[in-house]
LOMARLO-164583 format. One record per atom (N, C-alpha, C): x, y, z; residue in one letter. Coordinates in pm, whole numbers, plus 50000, padded with zeros to 5 digits. Each point is the difference from the previous one (the first is absolute). Layout:
XYZA ...
END
This chain:
244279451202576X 501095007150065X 500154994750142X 500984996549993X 500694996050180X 499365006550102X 500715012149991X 499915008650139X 500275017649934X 499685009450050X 500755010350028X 500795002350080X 500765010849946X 501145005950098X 499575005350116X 500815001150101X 499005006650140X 501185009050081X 501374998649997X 500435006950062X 501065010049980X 500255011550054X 500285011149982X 500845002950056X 501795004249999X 501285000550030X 500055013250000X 499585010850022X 499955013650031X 501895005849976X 500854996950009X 501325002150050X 500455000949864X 499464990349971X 500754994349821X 498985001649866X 498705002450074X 499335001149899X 499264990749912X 500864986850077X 499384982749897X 499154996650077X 499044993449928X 498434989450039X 501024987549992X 499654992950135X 500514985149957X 498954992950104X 499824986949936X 499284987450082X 500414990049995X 500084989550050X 500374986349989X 499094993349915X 500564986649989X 498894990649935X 499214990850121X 498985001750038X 499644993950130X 498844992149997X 499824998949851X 498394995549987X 500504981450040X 501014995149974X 500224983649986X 499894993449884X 499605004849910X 500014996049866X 501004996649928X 500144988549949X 501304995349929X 499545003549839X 500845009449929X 499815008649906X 500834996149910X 499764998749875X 500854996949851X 501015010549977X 500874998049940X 501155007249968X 500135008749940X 500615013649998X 500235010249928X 500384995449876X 499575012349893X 500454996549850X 501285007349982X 500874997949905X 501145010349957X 501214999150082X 501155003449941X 501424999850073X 500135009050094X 500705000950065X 500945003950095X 500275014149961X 500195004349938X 500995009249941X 498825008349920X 498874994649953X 498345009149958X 499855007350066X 499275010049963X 499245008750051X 498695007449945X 498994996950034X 498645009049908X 499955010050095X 499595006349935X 499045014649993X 498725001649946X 499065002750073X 498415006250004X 500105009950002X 499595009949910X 500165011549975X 499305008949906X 499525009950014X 499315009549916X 501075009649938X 499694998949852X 501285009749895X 500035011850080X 499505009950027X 499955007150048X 501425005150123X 500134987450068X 501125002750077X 501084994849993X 500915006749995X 501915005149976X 500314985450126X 500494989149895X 500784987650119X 501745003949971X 500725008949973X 500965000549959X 500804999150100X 499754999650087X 501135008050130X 499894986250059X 498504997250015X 500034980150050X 500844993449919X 499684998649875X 500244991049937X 502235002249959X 500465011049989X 501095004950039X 500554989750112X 499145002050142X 501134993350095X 499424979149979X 498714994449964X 500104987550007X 500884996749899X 500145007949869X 500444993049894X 501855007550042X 500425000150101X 501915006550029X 500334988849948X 501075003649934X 501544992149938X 500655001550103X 500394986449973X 501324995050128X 501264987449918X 501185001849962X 500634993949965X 500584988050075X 500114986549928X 500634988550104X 500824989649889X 500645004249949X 500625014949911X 498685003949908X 499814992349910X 498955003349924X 498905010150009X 499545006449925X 499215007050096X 498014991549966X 499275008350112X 498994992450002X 498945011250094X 498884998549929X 498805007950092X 499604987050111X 499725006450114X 499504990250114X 498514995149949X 499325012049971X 498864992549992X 499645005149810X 498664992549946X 499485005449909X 498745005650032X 499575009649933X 498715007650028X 499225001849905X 498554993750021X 499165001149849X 498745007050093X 499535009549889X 498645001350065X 498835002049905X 498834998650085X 499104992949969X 498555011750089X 498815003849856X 499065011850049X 499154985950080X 498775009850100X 499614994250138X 498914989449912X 499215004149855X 499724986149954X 500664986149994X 500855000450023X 501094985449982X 500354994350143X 499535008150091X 500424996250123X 499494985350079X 499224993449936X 499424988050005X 501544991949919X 500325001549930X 500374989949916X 501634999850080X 500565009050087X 501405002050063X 499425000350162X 498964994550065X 499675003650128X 500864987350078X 500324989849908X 500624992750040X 501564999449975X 500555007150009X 500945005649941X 501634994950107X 500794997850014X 500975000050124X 500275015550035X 500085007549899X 500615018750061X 499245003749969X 499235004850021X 498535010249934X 499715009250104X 500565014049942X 499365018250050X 499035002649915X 498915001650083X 498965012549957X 499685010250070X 499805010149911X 500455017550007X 498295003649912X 499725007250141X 498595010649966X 499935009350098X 498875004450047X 499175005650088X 499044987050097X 499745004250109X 499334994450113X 498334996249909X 499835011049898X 498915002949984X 499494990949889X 501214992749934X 499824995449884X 499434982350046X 498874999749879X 499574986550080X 500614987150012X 501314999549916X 501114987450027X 500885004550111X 499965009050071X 500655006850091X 499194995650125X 498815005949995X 499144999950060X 499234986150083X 500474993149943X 499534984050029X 501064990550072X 501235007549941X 500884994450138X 500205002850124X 499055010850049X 500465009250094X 499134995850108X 500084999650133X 499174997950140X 499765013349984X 499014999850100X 499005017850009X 500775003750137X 501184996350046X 500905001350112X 500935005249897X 500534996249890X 501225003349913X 499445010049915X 499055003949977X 499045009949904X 500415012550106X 499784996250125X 499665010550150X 501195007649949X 500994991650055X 501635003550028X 499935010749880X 500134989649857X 500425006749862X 499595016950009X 498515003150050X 499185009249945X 500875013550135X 501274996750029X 500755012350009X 501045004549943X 500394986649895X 501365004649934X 500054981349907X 500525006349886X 500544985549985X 501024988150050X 499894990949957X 500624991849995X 500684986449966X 500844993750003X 500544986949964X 499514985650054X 499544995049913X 499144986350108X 500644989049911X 500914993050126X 500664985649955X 498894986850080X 500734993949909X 499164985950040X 501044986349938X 499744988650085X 500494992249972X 498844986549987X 500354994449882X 498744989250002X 499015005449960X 499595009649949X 498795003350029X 498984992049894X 499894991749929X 499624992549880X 500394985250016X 501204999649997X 500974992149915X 501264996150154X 500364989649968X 501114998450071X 501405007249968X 500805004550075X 501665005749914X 499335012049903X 499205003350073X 499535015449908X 500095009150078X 500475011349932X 500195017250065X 498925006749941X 499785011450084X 499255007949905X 500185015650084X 500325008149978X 499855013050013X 499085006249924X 498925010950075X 499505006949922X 500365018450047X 499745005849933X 500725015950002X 498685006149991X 499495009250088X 498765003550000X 499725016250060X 499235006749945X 499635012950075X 498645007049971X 499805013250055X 498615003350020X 499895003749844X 500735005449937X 499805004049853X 501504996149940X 499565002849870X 501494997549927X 501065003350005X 499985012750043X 501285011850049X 500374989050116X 499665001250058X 500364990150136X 500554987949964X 499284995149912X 500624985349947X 501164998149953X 500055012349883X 500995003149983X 501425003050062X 499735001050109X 501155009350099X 500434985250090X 499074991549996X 500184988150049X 501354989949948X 499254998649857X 501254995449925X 501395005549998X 500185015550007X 501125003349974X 500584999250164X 499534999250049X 500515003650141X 500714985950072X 498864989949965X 500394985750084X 500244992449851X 500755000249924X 500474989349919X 501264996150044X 500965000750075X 500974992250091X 499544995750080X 499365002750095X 498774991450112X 499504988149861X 499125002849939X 499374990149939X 501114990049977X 501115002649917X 501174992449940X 500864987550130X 499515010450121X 500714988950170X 498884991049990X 498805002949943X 498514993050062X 500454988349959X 500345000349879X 499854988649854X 501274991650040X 501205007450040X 501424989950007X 499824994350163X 499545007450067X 499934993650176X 498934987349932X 499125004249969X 499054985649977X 500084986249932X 500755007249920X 500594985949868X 500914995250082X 500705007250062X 501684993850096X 498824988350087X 498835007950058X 499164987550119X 499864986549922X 499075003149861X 499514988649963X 500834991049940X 501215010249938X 501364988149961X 500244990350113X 500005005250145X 500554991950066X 499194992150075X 498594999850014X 499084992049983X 499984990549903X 500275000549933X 500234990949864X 500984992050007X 501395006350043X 501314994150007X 499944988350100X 499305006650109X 499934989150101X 498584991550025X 499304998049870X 498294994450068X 500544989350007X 500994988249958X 500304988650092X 500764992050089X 500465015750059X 501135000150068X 501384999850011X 500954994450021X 501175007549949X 500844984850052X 501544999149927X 500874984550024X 500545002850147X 498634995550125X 500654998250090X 501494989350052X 500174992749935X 500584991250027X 501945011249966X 499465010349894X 500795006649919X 500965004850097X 498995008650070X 499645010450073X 501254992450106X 499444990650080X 500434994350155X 501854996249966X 500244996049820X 501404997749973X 500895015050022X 499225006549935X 500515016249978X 500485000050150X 499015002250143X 500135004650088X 501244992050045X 499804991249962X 501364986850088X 501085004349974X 500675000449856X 501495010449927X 499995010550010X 499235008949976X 499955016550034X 499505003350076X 499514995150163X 498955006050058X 499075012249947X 499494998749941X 499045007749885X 499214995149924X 498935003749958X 499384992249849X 498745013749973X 499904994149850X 498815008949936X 499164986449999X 498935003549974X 498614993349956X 500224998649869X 500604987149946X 499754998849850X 498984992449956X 499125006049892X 499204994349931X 500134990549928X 498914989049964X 500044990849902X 500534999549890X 500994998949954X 500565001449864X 501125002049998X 500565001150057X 501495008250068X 501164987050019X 501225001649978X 500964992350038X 501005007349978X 501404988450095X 501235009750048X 500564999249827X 500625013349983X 500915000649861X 501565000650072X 500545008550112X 500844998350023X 500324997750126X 500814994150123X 500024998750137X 501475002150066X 500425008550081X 501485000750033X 499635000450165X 501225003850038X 500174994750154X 499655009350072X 499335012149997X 499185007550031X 498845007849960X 499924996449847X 498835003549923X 499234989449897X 498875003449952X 499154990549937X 499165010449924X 499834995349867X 499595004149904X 498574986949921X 498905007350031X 499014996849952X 499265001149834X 499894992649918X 499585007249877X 498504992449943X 499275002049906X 498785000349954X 500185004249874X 499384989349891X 500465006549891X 498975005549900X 500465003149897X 498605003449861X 499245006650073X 499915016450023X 501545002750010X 500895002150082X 501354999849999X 500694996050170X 499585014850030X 499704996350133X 499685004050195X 501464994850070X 500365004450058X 501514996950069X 499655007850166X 500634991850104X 499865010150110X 501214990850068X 501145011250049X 500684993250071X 499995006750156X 500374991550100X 500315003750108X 501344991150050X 500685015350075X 502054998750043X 499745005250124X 500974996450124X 500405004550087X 501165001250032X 500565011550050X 501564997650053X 500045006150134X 501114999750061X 500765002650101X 500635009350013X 500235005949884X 500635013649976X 499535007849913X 499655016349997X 499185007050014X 500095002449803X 499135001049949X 499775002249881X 499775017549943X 501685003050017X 499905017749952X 499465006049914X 500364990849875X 499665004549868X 499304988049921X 498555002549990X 499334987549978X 499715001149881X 500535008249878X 499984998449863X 500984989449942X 501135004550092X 501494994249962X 499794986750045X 499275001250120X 499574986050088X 499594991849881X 498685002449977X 498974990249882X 501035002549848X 501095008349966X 500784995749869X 500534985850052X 500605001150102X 500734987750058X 499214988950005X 499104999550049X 499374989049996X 499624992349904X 499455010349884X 499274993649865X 500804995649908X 501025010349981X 501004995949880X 500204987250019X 500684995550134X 500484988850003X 498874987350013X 499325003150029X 498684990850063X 498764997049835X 500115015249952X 499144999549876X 500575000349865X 501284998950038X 500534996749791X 500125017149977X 500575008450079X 500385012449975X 498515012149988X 499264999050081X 498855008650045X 500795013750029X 499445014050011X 500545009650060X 498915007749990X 500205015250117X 499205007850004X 500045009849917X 499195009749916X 500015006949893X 499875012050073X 501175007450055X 500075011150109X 499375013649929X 499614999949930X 499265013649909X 498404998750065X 499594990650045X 498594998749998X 499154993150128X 501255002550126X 499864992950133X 499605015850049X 499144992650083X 499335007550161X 500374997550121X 500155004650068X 500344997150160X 499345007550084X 499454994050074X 498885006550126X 499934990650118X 499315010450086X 500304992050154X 498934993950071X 499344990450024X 498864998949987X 499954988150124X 498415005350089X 499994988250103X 499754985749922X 500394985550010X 499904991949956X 500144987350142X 498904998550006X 499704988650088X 500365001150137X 499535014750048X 500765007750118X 501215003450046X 500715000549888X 501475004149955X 500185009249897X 501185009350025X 500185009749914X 500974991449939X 499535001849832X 500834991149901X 500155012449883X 501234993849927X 500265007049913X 498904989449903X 499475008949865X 499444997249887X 500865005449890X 500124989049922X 500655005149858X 499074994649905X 500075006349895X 498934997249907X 500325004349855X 500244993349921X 500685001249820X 499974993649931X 500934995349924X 500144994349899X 501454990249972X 499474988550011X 501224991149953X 500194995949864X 501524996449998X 500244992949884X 500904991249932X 500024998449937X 501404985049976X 499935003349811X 501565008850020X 500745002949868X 499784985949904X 500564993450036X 500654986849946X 498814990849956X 498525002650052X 499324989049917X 499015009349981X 499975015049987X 499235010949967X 498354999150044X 500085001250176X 499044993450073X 500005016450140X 498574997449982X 499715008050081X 498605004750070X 500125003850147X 498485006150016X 499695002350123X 499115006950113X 499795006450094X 500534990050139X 500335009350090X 500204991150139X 500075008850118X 499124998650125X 500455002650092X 500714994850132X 500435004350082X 500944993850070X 499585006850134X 500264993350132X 499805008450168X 500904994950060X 501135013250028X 500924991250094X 500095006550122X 500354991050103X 499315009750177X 500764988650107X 500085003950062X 501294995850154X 498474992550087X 500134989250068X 499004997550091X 500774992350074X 500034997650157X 500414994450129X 501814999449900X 500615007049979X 501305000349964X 500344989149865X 498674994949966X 500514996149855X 499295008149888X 500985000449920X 499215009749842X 499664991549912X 498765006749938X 499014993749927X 499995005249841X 500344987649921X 499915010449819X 498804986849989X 499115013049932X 499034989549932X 499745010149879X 499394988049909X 500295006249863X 498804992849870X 499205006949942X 498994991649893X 500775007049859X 499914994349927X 500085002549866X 499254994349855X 500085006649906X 498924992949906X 500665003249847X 499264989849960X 500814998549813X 498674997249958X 499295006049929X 498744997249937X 500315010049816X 500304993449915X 500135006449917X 499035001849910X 499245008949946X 498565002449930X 498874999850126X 500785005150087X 498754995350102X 499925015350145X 498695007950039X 500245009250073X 500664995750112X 501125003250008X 501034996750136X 499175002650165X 499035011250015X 499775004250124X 499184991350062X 499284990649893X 499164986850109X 500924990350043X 501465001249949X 500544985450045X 500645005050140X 500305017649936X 500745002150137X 499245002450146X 498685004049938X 499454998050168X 500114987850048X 499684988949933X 499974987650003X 501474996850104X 500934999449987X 501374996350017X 500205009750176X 499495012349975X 499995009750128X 498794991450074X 499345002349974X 498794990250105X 500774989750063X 500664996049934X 500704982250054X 500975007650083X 500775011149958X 500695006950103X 499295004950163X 499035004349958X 499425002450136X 499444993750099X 499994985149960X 499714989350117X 501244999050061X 501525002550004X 501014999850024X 499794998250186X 500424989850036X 499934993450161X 501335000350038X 500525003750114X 501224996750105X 499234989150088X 500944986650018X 499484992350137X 501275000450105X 501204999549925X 500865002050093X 501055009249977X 
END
């Protein structure tokens, strides 16, 4: 075993530590989208397993994650696991062995949630759910299974983009972008222009397409549904937004208040479709549409779309 856990977030209730030992560590097992469970029959995962496994349509519908679980004998054989929760008592001796006698201290007034990153394995999570007795444990799970569910998507969003970028990104890409649009994203290896106009540029990646475009104008972008119909139809062979199934929220984005839209596209005509978000926001008097989208068919849409948003959020002004 690596290390134990050692520290104690009082506010929130989570154990978290870094990986600090220096050790260059072998890779997590299992997808993205896995999830184990360590667990004694005994306790009710319904209410967890309820929010990892939410349906979310892009149109299709699709659970974010899958959830298998697995009693604390097997816990050797999933320790290497990429998502792996285990759920006991402080007291229990697979419990018990991950714990610093600083994190035992804390625990032995109330339970709690102990995340970790790395803790094995490289690109591995691990939450464990823990309390002085079962009742407690119990109350654990039902209480922080949306906490747990941010643990798992904030972390995968890190290591996706650790990943996206371990060899850096088409500077050369990058310095053209800034020259025509004073702007650029950080595009990754794999990436090339699909479409280019006199104020916007459209990036794509294929099998399966990743798309991210970035537009600027001069004049103020009111209605940025109608905005992005305009753009795509003509630009994408008749794309449109599927207005039954869009979001709109207001959200800081790169120290700007930007609009976020977030739905579902589609194109009647070659019976094509699938998730996209978009940020559009005013900066030094020019407006900004930027936009990822994804076509992955047989395939869970929500890894491509973080994927495509990540590339959104390197988003640079130079001039």
């Amino acid at each position: 075993m690596i290390k134990k856990l050692l520290l104690y977030l009082s506010v929130l209730g989570i154990l978290i530590v870094s990986n600090c030992d220096g050790l260059s560590l072998p890779h997590s097992a299992g997808r993205r989208d896995d999830i184990i469970i360590i667990v004694e029959e005994e306790f009710n995962t319904d209410s967890l397993r309820k929010v990892l496994e939410r349906v979310e349509y892009y149109p299709s519908r699709e659970e974010v994650y899958r959830v298998r679980e697995f009693p604390p004998a097997l816990f050797n054989q999933y320790q290497y696991w990429r998502n792996l929760i285990v759920i006991g008592t402080y007291k229990d001796d697979y419990i018990d062995e991950l714990l610093s006698d600083e994190a035992k201290s804390s625990l032995s007034t109330g339970g709690g949630i102990l995340s970790e990153e790395d803790l094995w394995v490289r690109f591995q999570s691990v939450v464990i759910i823990t309390g002085r007795d079962r009742e407690e444990t119990q109350m654990m799970i039902n209480q922080y299974a949306g906490v747990i569910y941010l643990i798992f998507r904030d972390r995968e969003r890190e290591r996706y983009e650790k990943i996206l970028y371990l060899d850096g990104f088409e500077e050369i890409k990058a310095k053209e972008m800034e020259r025509l649009f004073g702007a650029s994203y950080k595009i990754p290896f794999g990436y090339h222009i699909s479409v280019e106009g006199n104020q916007f540029i459209t990036y794509i990646r294929k099998s399966p397409d990743r798309l991210v475009t970035l537009l600027y104008s001069n004049k103020p972008i009111r209605d940025p549904i109608k905005f992005r119909d305009s753009l795509f139809t003509l630009h994408f062979e008749g794309d449109s937004v599927y207005i039954p199934m869009i979001v709109i929220d207001t959200v800081e984005f790169k120290n700007e208040t930007s609009l976020r839209i977030q739905g579902v596209w589609q194109n009647n005509k070659k019976v094509m479709g699938g998730p996209f978000i978009s940020y559009v926001f005013e900066k030094d008097g020019i407006w900004y549409f930027l936009d990822g989208h994804v076509f992955a068919p047989g395939k869970k849409k929500w890894v491509y779309l973080e994927e495509v948003d990540i590339i959104l959020s390197t988003f640079k002004k130079v001039f």
